[in-house]
C-alpha positions in Angstrom: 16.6 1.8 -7.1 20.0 3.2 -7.0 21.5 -0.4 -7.0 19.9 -1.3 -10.1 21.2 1.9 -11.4 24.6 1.2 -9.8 24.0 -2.3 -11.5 23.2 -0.8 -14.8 25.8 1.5 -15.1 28.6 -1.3 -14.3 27.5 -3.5 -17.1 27.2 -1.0 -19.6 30.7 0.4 -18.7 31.5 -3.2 -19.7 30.2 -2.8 -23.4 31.1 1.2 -23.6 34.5 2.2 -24.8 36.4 3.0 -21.9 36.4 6.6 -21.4 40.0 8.4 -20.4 39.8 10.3 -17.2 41.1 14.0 -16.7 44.6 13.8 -15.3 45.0 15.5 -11.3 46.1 19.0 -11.1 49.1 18.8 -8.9 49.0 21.7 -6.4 51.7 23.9 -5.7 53.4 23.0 -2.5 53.9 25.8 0.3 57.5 25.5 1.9 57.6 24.0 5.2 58.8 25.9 8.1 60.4 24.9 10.9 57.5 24.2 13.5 55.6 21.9 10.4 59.1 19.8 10.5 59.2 19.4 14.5 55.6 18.3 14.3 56.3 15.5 11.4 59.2 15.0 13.7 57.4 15.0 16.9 54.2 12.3 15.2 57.3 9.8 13.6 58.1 9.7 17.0 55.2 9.6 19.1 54.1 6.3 16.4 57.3 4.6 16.8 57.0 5.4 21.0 53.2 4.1 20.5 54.9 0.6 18.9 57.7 -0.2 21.2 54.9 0.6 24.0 52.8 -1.9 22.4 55.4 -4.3 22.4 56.4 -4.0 25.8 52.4 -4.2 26.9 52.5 -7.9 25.0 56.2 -9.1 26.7 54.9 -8.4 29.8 51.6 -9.6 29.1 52.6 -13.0 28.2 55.3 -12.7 30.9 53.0 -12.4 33.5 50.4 -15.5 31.7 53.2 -17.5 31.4 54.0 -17.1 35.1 50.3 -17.6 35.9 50.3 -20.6 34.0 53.4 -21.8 35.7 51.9 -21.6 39.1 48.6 -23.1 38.6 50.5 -26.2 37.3 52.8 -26.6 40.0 49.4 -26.2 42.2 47.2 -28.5 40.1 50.4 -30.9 40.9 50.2 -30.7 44.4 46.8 -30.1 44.9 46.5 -33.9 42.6 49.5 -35.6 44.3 47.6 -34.8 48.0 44.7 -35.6 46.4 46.2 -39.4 45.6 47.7 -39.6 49.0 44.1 -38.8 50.8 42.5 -41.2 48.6 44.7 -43.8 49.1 44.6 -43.5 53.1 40.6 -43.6 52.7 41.1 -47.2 50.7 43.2 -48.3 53.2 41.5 -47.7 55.8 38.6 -49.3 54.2 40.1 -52.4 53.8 41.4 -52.6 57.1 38.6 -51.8 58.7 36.6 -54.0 56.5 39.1 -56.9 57.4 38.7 -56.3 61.1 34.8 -56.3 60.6 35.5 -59.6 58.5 37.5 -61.4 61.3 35.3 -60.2 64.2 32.2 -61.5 61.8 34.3 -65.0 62.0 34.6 -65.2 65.6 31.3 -64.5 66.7 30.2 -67.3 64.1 32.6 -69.5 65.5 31.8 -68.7 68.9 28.3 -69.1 68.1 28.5 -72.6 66.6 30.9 -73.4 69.6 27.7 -72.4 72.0 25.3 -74.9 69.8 27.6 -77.6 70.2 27.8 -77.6 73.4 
């Protein structure tokens, strides 16, 4: 209900005559005294101390990220190059030991043949 009145009310505004509104009654200002000016002081301060706090939180933070970051790359570096070297023994050692089955395969064929023939 009170949207279509709020509805209602904004389109006829747009056919009305606009309608001029009462101008603000500026209050008279009480002077300030001396503990009113240490406390603006004192909040201009604490929001500027609140900012470069802020600020240092973030260097650091990213300081400390960026040092994090550094690490775990130097260890995923590592960690991948021993990675390579242990694979690379394994395949080695695969194929020699895959040779020496190969050859000792061979001579027990050859001896076995050399058995027939005889």
């Amino acid at each position: 209900m009170l949207r279509h009145l709020n509805k209602l009310t904004s389109q006829s505004t747009l056919l009305l005559p606009q309608t001029v509104r009462p101008l603000r009654v500026a209050h008279r200002r009480e002077p300030l005294h001396d503990f009113e000016n240490e406390r603006k002081a004192f909040k201009t301060t604490l929001k500027d101390i609140r900012v470069q706090h802020k600020q240092d939180y973030w260097n650091t933070q990213t300081q400390v990220e960026n040092e994090y970051l550094r690490t775990y790359k130097e260890e995923r570096v590592t960690k991948m190059a021993d990675d390579m070297a242990r694979w690379r023994t394994q395949i080695c050692n695969i194929s020699l030991m895959t040779e020496k089955k190969m050859t000792a395969l061979q001579k027990r064929e050859h001896k076995l043949l050399a058995t027939m023939r005889n």
